[in-house]
FIRO-803828 format. One record per atom (N, C-alpha, C, O, CB): x, z, y. Coordinates in steps of 0.05 Angstrom, whole numbers, plus 5000, padded with zeros to 4 digits. Atoms other than C-alpha are relative to their C-alpha. Last residue first. Glycine has a CB too. Example, Ala and Ser with C-alpha at 12.3 -4.5 7.8 and 13.67 -1.06 7.14 Angstrom:
BEGIN
498449994976
527351434979
498550145022
499550185044
500949715009
501850004976
524651564910
501850005024
503950135024
498050255001
This chain:
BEGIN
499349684994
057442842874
498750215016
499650445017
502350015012
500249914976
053342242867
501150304990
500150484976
497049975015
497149964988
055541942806
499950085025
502050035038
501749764999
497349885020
049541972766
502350085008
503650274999
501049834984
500249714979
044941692824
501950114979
504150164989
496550205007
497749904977
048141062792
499950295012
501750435019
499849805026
497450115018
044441042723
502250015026
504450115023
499749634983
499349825012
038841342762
502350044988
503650254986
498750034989
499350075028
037340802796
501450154989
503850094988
501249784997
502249805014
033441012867
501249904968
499349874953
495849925009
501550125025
039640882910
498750144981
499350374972
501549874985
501750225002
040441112981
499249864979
497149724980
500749855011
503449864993
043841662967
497549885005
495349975001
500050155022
500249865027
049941262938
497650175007
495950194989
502850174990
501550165018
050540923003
498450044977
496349934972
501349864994
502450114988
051141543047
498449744980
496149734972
501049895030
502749855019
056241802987
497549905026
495449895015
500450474992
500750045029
060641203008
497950144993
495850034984
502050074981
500750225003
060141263083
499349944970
497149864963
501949865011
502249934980
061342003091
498949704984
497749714962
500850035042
502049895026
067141813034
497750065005
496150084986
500750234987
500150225030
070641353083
497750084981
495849954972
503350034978
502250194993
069341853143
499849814972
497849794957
500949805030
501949844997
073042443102
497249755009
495149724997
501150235024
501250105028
078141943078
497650105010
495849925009
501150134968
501350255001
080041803159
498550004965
496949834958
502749725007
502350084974
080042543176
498849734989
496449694986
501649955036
501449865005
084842753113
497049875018
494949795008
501350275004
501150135019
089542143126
497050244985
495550144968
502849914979
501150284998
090542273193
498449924980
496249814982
501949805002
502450024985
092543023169
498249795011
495849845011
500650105017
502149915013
096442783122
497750105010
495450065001
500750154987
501450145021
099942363158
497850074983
495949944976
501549954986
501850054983
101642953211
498449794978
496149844972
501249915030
502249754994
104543373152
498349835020
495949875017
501650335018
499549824992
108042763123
497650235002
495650274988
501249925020
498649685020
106042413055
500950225027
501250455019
504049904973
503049875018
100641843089
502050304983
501050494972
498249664965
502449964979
105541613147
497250134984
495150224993
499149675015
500149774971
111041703112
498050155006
497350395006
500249865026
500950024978
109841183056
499350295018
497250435020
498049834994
502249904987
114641302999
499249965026
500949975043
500150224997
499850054963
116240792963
498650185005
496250204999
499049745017
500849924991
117340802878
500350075035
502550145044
500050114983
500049684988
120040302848
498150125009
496049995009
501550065021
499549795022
119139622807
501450245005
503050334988
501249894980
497450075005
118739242872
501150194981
502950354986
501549985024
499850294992
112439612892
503349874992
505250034996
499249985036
498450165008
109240202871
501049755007
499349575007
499449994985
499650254995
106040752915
502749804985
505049824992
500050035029
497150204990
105041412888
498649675004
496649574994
503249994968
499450044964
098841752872
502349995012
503050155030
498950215016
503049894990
099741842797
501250045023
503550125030
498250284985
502050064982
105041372772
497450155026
496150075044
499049904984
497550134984
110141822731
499349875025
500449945046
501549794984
500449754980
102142102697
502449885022
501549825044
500750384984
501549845003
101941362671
500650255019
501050225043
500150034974
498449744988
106240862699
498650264977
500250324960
499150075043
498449865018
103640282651
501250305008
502150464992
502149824996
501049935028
097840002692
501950174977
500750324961
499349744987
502149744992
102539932741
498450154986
498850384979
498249935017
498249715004
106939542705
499050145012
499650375005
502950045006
499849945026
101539022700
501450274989
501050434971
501149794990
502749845010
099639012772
500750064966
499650254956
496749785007
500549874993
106838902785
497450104999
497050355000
501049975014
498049755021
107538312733
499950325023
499750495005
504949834996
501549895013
102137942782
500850264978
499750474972
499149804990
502549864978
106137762841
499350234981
499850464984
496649785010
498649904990
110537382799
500150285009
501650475007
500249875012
499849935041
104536972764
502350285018
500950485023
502549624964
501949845008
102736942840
500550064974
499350244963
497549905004
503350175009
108836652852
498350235003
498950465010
499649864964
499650085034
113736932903
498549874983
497049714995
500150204984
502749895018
114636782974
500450074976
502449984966
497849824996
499049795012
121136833015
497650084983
497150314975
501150225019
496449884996
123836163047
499550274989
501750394986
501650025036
497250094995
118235743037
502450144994
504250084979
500249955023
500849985037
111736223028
502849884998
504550044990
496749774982
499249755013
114736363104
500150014960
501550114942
497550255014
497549964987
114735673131
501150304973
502750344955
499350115044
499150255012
107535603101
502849964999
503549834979
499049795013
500249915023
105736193135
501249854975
502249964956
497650044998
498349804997
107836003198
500750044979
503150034972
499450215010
497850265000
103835293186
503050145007
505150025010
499249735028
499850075027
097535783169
503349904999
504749954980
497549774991
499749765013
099136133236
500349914965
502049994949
497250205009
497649974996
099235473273
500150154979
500950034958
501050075023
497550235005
092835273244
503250065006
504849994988
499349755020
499450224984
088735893246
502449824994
504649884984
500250085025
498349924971
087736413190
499949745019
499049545007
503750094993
501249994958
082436353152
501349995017
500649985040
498850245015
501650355001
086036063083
498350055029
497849885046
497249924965
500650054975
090536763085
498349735014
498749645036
502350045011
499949714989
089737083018
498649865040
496649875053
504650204996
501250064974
090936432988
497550175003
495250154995
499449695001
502349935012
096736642948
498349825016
499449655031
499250315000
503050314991
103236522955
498550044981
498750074957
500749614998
501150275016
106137222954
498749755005
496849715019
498550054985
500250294975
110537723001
498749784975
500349624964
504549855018
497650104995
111538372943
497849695016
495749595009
502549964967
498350225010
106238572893
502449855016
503949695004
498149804994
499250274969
104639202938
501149814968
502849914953
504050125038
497150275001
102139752882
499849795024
497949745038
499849774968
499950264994
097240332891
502749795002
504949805013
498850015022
497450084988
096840892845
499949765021
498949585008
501749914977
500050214988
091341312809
502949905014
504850055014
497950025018
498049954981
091541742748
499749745015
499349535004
502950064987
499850394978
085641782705
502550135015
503050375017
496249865032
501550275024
083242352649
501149765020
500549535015
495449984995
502350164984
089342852679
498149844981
498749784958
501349775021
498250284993
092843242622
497549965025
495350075027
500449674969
501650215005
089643982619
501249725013
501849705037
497250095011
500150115027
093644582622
498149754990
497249764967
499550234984
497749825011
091444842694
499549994975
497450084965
500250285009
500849675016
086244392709
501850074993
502949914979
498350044975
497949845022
088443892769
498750174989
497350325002
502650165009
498349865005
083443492815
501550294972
500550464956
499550045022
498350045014
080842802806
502250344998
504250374985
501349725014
500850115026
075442702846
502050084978
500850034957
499749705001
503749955005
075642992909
499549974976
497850114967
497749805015
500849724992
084043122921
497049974983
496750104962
499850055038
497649775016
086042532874
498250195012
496150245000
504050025010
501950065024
080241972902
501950224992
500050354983
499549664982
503149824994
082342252977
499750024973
499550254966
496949865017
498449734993
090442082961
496550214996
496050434986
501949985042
500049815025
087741482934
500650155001
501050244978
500849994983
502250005027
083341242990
501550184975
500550384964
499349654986
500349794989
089641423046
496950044977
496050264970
500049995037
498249685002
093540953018
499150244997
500050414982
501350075021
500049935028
088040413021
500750284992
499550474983
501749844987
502249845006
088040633093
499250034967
498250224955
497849885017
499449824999
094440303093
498450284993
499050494982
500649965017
498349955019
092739683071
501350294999
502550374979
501849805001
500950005022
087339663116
501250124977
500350314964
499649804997
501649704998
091339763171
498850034978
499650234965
497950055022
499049765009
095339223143
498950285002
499150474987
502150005011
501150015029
089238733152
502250304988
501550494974
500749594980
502949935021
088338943217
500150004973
498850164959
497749805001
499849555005
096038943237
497249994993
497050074970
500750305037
497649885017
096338143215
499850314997
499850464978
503149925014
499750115023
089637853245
502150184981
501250314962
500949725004
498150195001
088738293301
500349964971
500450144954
502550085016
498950215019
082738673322
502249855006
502649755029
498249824993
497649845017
082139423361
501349694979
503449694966
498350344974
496749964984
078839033424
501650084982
504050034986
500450235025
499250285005
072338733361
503750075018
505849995009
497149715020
500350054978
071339583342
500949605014
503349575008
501550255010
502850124993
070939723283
499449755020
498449535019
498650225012
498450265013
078340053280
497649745002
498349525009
501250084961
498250114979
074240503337
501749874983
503149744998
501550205019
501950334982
068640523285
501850005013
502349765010
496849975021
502250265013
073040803226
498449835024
498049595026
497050164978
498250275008
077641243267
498749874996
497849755016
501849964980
500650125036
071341723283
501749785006
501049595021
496149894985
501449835011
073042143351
499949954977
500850124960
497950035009
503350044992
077941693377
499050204985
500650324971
498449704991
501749824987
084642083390
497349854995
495549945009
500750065032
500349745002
089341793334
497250115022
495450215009
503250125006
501649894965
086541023342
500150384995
498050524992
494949845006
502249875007
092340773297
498350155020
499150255040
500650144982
501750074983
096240253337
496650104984
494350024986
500749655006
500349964971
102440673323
498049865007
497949895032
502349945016
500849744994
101440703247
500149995036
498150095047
502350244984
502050054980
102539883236
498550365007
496150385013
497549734983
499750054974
108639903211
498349985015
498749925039
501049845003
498549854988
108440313141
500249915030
500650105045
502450014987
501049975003
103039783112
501250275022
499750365040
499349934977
501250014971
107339263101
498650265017
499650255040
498049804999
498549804993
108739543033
500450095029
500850305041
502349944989
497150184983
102739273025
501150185008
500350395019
499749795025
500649874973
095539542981
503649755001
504649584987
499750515006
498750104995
092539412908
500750025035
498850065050
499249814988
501550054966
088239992886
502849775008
505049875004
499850415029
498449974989
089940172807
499249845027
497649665023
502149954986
501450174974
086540612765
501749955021
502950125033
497550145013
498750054974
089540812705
497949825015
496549635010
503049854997
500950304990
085841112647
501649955028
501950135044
496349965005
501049974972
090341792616
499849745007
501749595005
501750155019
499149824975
090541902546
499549855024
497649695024
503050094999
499149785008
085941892483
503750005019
505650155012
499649984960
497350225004
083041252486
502950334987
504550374969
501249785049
500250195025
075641462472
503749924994
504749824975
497749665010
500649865016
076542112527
500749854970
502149954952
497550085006
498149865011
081041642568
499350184986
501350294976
501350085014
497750115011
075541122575
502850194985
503750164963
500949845024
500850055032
070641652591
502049934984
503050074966
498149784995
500449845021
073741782641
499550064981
500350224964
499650085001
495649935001
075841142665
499750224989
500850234967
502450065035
500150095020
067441052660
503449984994
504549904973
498149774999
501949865015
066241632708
500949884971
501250014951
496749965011
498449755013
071341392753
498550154980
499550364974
500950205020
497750055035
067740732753
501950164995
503650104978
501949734995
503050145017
062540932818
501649944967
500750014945
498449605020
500949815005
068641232864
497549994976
496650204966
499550105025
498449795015
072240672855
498550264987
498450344963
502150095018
500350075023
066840222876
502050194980
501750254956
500449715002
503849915009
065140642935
500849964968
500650144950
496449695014
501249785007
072240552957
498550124983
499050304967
499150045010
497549875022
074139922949
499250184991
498550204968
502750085008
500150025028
067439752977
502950074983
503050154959
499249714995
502049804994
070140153047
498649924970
498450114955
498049975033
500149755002
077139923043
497150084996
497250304984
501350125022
497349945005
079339183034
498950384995
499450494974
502649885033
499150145023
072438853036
501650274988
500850434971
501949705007
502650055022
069039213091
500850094966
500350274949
499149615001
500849755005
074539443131
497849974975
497350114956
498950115027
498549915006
076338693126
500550364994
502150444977
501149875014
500050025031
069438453135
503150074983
503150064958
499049674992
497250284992
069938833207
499749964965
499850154949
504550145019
498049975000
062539363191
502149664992
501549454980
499950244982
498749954961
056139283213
502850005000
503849955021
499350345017
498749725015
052839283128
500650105032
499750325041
503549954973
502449785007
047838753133
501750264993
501350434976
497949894970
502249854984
051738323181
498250184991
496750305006
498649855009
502050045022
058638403152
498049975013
498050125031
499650204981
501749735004
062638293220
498149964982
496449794987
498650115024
502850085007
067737783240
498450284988
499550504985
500349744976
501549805001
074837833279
495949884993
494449735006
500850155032
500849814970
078637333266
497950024999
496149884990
500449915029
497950084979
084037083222
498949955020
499849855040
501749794995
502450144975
080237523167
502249845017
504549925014
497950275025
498449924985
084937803105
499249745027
500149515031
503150024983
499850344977
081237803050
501350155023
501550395027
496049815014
499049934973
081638332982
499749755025
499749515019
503350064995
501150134974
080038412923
501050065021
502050275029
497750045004
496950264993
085938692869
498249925020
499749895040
501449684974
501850034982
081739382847
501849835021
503449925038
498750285010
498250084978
085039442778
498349835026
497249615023
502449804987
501850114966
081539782739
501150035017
501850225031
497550125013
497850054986
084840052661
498249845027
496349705019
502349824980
497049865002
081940432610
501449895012
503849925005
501550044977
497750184987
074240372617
503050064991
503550274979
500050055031
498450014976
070040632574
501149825006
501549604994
501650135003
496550094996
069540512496
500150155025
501650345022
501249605004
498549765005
061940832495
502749995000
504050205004
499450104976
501049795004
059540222538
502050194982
504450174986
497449954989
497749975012
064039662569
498550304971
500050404954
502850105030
497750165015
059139282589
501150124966
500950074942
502750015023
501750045023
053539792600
502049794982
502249764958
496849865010
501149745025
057340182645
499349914978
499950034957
497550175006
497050025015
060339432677
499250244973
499550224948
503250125026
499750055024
053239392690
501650044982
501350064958
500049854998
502649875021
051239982729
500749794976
500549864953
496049965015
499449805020
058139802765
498350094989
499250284976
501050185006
498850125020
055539162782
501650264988
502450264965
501849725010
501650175018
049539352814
502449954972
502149954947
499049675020
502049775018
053239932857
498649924978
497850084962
497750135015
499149825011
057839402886
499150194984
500250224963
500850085013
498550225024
053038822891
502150234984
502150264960
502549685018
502349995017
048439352933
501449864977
500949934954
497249855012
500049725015
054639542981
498250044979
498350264967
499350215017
502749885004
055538782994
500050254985
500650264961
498349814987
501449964976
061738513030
497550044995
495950005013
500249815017
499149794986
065138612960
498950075027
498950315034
502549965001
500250144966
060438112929
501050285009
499650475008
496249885018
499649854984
061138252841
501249895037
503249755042
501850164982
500750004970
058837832791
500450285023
498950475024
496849944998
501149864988
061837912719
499949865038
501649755052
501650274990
500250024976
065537492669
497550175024
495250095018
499949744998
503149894985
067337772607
500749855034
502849865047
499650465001
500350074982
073337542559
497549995024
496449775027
500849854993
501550124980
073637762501
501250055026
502850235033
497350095000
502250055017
077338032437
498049945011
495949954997
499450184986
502249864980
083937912473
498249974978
498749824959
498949855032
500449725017
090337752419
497350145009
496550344996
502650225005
501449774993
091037072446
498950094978
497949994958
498149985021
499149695006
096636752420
499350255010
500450475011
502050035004
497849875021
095036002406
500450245000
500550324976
502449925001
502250055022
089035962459
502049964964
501050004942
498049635012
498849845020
093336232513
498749974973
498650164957
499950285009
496449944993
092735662567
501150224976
503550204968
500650185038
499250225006
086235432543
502650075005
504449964992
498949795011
500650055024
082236102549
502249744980
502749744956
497049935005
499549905026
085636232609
499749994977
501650054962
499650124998
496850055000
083535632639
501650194982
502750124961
501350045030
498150165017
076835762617
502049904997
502849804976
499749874996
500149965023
076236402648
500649794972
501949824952
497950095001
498249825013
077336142705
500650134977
503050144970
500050135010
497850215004
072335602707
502750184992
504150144972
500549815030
500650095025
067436202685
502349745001
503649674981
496449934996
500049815027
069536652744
500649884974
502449954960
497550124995
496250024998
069936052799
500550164973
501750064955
502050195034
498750215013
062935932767
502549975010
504049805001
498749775001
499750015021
060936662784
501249774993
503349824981
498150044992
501450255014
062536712853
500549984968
502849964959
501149735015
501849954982
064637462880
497949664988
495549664984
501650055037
499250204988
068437512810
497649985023
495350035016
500549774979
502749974981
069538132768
501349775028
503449755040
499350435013
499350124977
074037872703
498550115021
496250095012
499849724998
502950064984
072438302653
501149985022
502150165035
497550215000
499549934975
078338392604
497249895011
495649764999
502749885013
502550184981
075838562536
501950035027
503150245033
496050195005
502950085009
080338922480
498449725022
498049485016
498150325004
501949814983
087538802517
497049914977
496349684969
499949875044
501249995025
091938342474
497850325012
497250534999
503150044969
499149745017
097538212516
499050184984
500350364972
500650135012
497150125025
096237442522
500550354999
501350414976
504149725019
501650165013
089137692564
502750014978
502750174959
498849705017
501949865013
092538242602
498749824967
498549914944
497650055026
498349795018
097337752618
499250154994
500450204973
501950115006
498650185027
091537242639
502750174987
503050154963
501349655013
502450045018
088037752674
500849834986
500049844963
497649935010
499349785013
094437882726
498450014970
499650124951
499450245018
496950015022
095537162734
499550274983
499950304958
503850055022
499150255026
088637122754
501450064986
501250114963
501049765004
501549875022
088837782801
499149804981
498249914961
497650175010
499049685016
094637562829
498350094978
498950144955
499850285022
497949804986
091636922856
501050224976
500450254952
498450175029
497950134992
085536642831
501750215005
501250455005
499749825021
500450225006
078536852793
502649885012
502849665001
497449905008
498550015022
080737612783
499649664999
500749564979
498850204974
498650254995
078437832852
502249944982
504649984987
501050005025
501950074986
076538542815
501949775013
504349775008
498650235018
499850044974
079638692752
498249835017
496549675008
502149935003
501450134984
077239082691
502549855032
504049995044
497350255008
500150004973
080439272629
499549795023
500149555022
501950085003
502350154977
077739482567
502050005022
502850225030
496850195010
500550054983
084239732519
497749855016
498249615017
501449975000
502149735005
085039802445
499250105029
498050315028
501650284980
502450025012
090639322456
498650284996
499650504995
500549874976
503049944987
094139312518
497950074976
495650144981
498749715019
501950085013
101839112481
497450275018
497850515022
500950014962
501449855023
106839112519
497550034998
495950025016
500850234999
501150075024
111738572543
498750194979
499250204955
501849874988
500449835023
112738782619
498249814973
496149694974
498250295013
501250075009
116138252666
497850104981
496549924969
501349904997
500750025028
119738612709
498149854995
496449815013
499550224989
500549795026
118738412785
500649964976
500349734968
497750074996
501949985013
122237822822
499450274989
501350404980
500349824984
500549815018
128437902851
497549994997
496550115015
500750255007
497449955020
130337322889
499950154978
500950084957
502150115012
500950255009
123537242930
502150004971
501449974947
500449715026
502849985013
123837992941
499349774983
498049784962
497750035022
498749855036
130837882965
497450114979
497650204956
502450365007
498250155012
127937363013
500550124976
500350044953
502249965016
502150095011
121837833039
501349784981
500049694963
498049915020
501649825019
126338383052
498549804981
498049844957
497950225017
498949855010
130238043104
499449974959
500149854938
499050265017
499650235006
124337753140
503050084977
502150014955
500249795029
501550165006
122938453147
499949754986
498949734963
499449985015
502650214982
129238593158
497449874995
497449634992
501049785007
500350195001
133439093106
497949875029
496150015040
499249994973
500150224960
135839693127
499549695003
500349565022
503649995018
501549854974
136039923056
501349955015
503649875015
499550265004
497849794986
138339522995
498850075023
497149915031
503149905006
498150134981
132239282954
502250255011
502450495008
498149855027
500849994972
131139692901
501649925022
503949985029
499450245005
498650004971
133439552832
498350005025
496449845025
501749745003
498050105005
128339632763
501950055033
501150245047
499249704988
499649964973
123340072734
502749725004
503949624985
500950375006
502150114977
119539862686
501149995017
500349835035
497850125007
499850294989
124539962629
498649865018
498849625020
499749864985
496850004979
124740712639
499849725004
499849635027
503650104983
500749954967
116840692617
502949935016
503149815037
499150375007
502350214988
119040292545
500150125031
501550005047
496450024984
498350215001
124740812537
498449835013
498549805038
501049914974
497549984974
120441432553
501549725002
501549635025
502650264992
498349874997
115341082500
501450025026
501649855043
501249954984
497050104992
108940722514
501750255006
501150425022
500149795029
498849934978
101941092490
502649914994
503749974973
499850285007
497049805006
099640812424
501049965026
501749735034
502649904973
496550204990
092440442430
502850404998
502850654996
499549765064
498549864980
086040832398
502849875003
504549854985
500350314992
């Protein structure tokens, strides 16, 4: 059983917030300048999982997990031998002062609702009576035009970014619970999203009947506000995974608390579809206000640390942000309608499977 982080330790997470009225472009400079905390505490007696863990963020993030002495991290990787090359980098990069007691690599295809449900039957078996105690749901793509799963129908950015997010969440809250029964307090689950995320509400389709297919739709696409929509709708996932899944016993700690974090403007390669100019924008931009991905990554780490202080808030720039558009009265209403379809969609999948080990989690 790991030792819950003191008041002191948690205070040290937090740090300065940009100054307000910043500029976009702005924002993305003093972001570059200010880096996140670093957090130096110890994971051990910990499983934890991330998803797009072979590069980027969720690398860095799995290699500080890794040097911080986490039981098992389990990389989940849509290609396995990016997984296993990855894994050996880590292996070689901390091979004096790793404290990990493995390193797992796992298969998981976010544009497949069958890969999702497959690989949480394993992870169960992975991680078995331990649980989970920490899942960080870092996948993500960001299209630079408009394409469509074909065995699912859905924009692979709805796909990716929100609708397996989803499912898969909803499918490893069982073993987060667990996790915090064996761990003995509360598993964090954490949904990666953009602070971005606040500007793209006016080209939400308030009057269609079902948001979900009119975002669907090829006239509703654009590279930049699509993917934020996304990011927004995240938002609106953990607000649902709290109400449906997660709600309050009078005198009883939570077993999971969720959160989503923004790592802040990163070079990554997030955007490798985009078109030539756009890349050569981007390129401009990593320039003058990116951060690293190691950089990037210390915000999924202190996430993991919020505990209850965290629960359904948005973290980013070692604060707390609130997004409007998902905490007002009309927000919430938006955001009630669009989980409602989300979860339509999830438990549809989940009814469809004859494996018992998943029908389990059909609510």
């Amino acid at each position: 059983m790991s030792v819950p982080i003191g008041r002191h330790e948690l205070d040290q997470l937090f740090g300065t917030k940009p100054p307000p009225g910043l500029e976009s472009i702005q924002a993305m400079r003093w972001g570059a300048k200010n880096p996140p905390n670093d957090p130096q505490v110890s994971f051990s007696g910990k499983n934890v999982m991330i998803t797009g863990a072979n590069s980027g963020i969720g690398y860095e993030a799995a290699m500080k997990f890794v040097k911080l002495g986490a039981s098992k991290v389990i990389l989940a990787v849509r290609t396995p031998e990016k997984g296993y090359a990855a894994k050996q980098k880590i292996q070689v990069s901390v091979e004096k002062e790793c404290k990990c007691h493995s390193i797992i690599v796992m298969q998981l295809d976010m544009n497949d609702f069958g890969s999702v449900k497959h690989f949480a039957t394993g992870l169960a078996q992975e991680v078995g009576a331990d649980g989970l105690q920490v899942a960080i749901l870092n996948a993500g793509v960001a299209p630079g035009t408009y394409s469509v799963v074909k065995e699912t129908g859905w924009e692979s950015a709805l796909q990716v970014n929100v609708l397996s997010t989803a499912l898969l969440a909803i499918c490893i809250l069982p073993l987060l619970k667990q996790g915090s029964a064996e761990n003995g307090q509360p598993a964090q689950l954490i949904l990666t999203g953009s602070a971005q995320c606040i500007s793209v509400t006016e080209k939400m389709p308030y009057d269609a009947p079902k948001v979900l297919e009119a975002l669907n739709e090829p006239g509703s696409f654009h590279p930049r506000s699509s993917y934020l929509t996304t990011k927004l709708l995240v938002v609106y996932v953990m607000q649902g995974l709290i109400d449906d899944y997660l709600a309050a016993l009078p005198d009883q700690p939570l077993p999971v608390t969720i959160s989503v974090v923004c790592p802040g403007y990163t070079v990554t390669k997030i955007c490798r579809n985009l078109s030539w100019p756009s890349k050569i924008l981007m390129m401009l931009l990593n320039t003058y206000g990116g951060r690293s991905a190691e950089e990037g990554s210390r915000s999924l780490i202190s996430a993991s640390l919020l505990g209850a202080d965290g629960h359904g808030k948005f973290w980013t720039n070692d604060s707390f942000l609130d997004v409007e558009h998902a905490s007002t009265s009309e927000g919430r209403k938006l955001q009630a309608r669009v989980w409602k379809e989300i979860r339509e969609v999830c438990v549809n999948e989940l009814s469809k499977e004859t494996d018992r080990r998943v029908l389990r989690w059909v609510r």
